[in-house]
Residue frames as qw, qx, qy, qz and C-alpha x, y, z in Angstrom:
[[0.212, 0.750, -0.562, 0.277, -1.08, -4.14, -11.18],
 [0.637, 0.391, -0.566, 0.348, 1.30, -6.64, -9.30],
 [0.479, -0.811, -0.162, 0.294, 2.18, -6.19, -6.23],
 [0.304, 0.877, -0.343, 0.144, 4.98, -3.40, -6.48],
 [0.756, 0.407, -0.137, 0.494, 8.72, -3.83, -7.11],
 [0.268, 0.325, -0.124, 0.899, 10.12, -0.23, -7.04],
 [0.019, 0.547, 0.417, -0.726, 9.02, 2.60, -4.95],
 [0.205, 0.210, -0.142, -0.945, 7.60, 3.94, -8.19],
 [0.381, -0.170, -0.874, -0.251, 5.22, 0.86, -8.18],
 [0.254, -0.341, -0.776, 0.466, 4.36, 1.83, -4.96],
 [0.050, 0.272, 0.119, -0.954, 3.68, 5.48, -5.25],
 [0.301, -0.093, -0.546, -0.777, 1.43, 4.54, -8.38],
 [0.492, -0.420, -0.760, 0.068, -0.54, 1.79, -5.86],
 [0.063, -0.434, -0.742, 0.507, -0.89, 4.24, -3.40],
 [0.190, 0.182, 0.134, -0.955, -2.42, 6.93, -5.38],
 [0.541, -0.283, -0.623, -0.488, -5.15, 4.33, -7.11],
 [0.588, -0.396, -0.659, 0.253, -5.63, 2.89, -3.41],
 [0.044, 0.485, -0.346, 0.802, -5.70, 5.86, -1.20],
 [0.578, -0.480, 0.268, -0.603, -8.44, 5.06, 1.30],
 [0.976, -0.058, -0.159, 0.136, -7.21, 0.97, 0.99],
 [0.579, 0.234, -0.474, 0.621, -3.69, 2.38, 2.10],
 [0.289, -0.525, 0.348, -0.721, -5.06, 4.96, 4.88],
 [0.911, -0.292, 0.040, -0.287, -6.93, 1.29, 6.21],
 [0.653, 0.642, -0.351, 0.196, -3.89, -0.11, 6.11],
 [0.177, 0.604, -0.322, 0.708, -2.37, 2.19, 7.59],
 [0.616, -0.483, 0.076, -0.618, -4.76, 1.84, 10.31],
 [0.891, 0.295, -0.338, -0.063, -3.99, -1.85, 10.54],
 [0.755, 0.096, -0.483, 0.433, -0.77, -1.74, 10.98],
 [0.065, 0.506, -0.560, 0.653, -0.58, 0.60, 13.94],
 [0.881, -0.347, -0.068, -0.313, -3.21, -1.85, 15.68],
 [0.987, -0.089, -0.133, 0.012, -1.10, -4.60, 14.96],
 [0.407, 0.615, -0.356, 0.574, 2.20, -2.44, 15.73],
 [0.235, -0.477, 0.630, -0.566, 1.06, -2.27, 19.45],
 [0.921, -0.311, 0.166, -0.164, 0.04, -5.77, 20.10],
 [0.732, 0.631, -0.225, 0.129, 3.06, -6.38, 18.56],
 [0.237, 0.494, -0.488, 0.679, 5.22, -4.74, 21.12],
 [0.445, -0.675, 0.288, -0.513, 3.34, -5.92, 24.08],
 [0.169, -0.593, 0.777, -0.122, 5.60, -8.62, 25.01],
 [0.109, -0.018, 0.994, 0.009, 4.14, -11.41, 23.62],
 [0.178, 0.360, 0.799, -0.448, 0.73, -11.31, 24.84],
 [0.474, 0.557, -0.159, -0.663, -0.82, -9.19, 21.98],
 [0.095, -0.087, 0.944, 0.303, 0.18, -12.77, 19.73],
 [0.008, -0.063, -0.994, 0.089, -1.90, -14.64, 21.53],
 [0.221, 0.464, 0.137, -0.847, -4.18, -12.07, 22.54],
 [0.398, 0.465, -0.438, -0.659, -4.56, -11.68, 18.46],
 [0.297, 0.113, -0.846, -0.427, -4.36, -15.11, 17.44],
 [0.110, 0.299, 0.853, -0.413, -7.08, -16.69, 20.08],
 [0.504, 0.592, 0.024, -0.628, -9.67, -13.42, 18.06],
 [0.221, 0.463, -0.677, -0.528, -8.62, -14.89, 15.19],
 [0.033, -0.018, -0.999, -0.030, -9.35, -18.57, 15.95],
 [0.203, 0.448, 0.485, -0.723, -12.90, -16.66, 16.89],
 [0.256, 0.462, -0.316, -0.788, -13.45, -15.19, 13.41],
 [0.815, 0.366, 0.152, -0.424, -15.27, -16.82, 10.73],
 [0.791, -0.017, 0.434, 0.432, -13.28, -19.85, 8.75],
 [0.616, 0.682, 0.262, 0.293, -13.31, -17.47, 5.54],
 [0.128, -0.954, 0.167, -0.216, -12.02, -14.34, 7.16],
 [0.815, -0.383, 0.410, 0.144, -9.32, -17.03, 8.88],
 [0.746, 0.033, 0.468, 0.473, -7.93, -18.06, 5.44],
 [0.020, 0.982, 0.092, 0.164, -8.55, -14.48, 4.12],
 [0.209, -0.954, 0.208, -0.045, -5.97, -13.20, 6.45],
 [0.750, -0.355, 0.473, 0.297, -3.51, -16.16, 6.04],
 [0.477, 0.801, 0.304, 0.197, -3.98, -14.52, 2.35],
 [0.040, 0.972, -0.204, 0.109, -2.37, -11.08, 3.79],
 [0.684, -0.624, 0.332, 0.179, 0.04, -12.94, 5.89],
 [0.773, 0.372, 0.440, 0.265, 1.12, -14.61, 2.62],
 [0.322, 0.861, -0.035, 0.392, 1.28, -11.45, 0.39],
 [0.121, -0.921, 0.355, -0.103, 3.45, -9.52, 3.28],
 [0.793, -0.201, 0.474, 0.326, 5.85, -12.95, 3.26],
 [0.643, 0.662, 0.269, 0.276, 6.24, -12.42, -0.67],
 [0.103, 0.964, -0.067, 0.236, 6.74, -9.07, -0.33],
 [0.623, -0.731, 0.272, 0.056, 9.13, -9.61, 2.47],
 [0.835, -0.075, 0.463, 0.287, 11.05, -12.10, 0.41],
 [0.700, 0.693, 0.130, 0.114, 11.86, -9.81, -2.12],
 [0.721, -0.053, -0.179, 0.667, 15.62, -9.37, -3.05],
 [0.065, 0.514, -0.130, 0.845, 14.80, -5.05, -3.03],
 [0.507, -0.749, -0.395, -0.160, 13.10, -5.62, 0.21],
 [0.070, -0.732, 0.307, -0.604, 14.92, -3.10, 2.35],
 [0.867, -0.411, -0.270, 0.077, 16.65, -4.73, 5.49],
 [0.243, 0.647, -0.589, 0.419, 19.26, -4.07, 8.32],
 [0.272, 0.125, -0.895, 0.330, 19.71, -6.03, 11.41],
 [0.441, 0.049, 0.496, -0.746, 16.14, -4.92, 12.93],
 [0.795, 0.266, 0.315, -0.445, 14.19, -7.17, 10.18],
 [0.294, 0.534, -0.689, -0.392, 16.73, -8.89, 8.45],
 [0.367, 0.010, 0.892, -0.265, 15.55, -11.97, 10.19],
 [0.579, 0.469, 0.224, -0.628, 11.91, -11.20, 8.36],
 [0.616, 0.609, -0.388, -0.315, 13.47, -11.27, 4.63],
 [0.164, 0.405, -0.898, 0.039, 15.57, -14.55, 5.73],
 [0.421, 0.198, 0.877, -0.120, 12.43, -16.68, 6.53],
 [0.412, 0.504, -0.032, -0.759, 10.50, -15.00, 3.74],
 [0.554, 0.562, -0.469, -0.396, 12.75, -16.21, 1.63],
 [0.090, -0.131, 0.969, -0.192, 13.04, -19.79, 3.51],
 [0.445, 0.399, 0.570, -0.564, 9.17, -19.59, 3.39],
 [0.466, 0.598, 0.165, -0.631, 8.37, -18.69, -0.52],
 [0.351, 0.081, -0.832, -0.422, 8.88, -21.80, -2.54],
 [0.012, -0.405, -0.914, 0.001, 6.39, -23.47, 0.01],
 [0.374, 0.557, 0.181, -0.719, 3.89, -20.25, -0.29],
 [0.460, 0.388, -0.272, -0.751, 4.19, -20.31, -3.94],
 [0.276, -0.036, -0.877, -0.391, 3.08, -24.27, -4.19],
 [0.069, 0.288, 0.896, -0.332, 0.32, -24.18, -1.80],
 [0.207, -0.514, -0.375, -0.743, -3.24, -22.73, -2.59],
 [0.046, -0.279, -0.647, 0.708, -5.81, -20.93, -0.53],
 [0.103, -0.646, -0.626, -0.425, -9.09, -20.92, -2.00],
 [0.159, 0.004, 0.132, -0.978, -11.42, -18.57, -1.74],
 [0.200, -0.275, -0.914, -0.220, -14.22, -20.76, -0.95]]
């Protein structure tokens, strides 16, 4: 499957993917509180990052990617707290979809 569309794309992804959505899940409340500590979780984050192995680096510029897509879709749910998000998405996802990121 795609990435999902609808919420009934989604529901179907999470019940093949349950323990890949519960990690997830996990994920994102990490990256929810560096998120919110005023900055410093970024840098914090990106400095580990710059740490990490090159593959695991372009790996995650992989997710970043996918949650831009996603972001950029026109059903992507938005009100003034993340409309910003879906307005670079979609400023962002003609040059996502010409660039590549092996998987080397």
């Amino acid at each position: 499957m795609n990435r999902p569309t609808t919420l009934e794309d989604y529901d179907v992804l999470e019940e093949a993917y349950a323990d890949m959505m519960r990690l997830a899940g996990t994920i994102t409340d990490v990256l929810n509180r560096m998120s919110n500590d005023s900055g410093r979780g970024y840098l914090a984050f990106s400095v580990a990052m710059e740490r990490e192995h090159r593959t695991l680096q372009q790996a995650f510029t992989r997710l970043c990617v996918a949650w831009f897509l996603f972001a950029a879709n026109p059903e992507y749910r938005t009100d003034l707290r993340n409309e910003g998000t879906h307005t670079l998405a979609m400023k962002l996802k003609p040059v996502i979809e010409e660039s590549c990121l092996p998987f080397i």
